[in-house]
C-alpha positions in Angstrom: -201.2 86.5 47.2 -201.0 83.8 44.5 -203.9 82.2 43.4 -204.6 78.6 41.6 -205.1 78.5 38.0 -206.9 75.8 36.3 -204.8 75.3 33.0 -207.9 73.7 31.6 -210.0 77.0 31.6 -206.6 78.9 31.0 -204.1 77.1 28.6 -200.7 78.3 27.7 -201.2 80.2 23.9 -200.7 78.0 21.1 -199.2 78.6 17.6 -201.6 78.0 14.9 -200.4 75.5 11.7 -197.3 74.9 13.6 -196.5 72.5 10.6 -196.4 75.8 8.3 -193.6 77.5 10.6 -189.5 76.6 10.8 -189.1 73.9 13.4 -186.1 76.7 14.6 -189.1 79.5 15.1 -192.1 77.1 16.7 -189.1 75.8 19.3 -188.3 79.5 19.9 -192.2 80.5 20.0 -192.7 77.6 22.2 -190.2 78.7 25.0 -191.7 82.2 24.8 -195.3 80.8 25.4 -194.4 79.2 28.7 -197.4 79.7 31.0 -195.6 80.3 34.0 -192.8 83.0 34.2 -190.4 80.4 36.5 -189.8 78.0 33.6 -189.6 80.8 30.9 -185.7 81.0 29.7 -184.4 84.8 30.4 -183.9 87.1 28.0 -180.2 86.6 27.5 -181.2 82.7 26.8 -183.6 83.6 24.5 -181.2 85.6 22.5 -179.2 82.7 21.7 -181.9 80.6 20.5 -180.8 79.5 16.9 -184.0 81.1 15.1 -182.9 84.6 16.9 -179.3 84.0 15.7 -179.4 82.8 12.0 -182.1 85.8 12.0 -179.1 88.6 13.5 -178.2 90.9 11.0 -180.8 90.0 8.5 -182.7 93.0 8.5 -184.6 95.2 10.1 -186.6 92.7 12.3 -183.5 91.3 13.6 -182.4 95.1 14.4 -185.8 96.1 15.7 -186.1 93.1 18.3 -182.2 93.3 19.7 -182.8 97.0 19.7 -185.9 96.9 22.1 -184.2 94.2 24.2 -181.8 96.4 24.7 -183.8 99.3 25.7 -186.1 97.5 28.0 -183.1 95.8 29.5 -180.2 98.4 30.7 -176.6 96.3 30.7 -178.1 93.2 28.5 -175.1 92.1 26.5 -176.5 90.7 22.9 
């Protein structure tokens, strides 16, 4: 059973100083913030954002993240 939510009491997380961030990274953090799991992208989406690929193959971050992705999702071609 689904129940309402009042987006008032329970907003969507917010990035702080958004002006101190790469437009490239607030976009990307933006899409991964979506309140409700229907209007997220999927992971595959996500993994062709520009900020996730001007950061592949700039160190270990990069590495780290497409590794986990890869673990947590069996057959996910990055």
């Amino acid at each position: 059973m689904l129940l309402p939510t009042n987006d008032k009491i329970n907003p969507s997380p917010t990035l702080r100083n958004r002006e101190e961030w790469r437009r490239s990274f607030s976009h990307f953090i933006a899409w991964c913030r979506l309140k409700y799991f229907e209007t997220r992208p999927s992971v595959t989406r996500l993994l062709k954002h520009p900020f996730i690929k001007q950061a592949h193959g700039k160190g270990s971050r990069s590495t780290a993240v497409h590794t986990h992705l890869r673990a947590s999702r069996p057959g996910l071609q990055t």
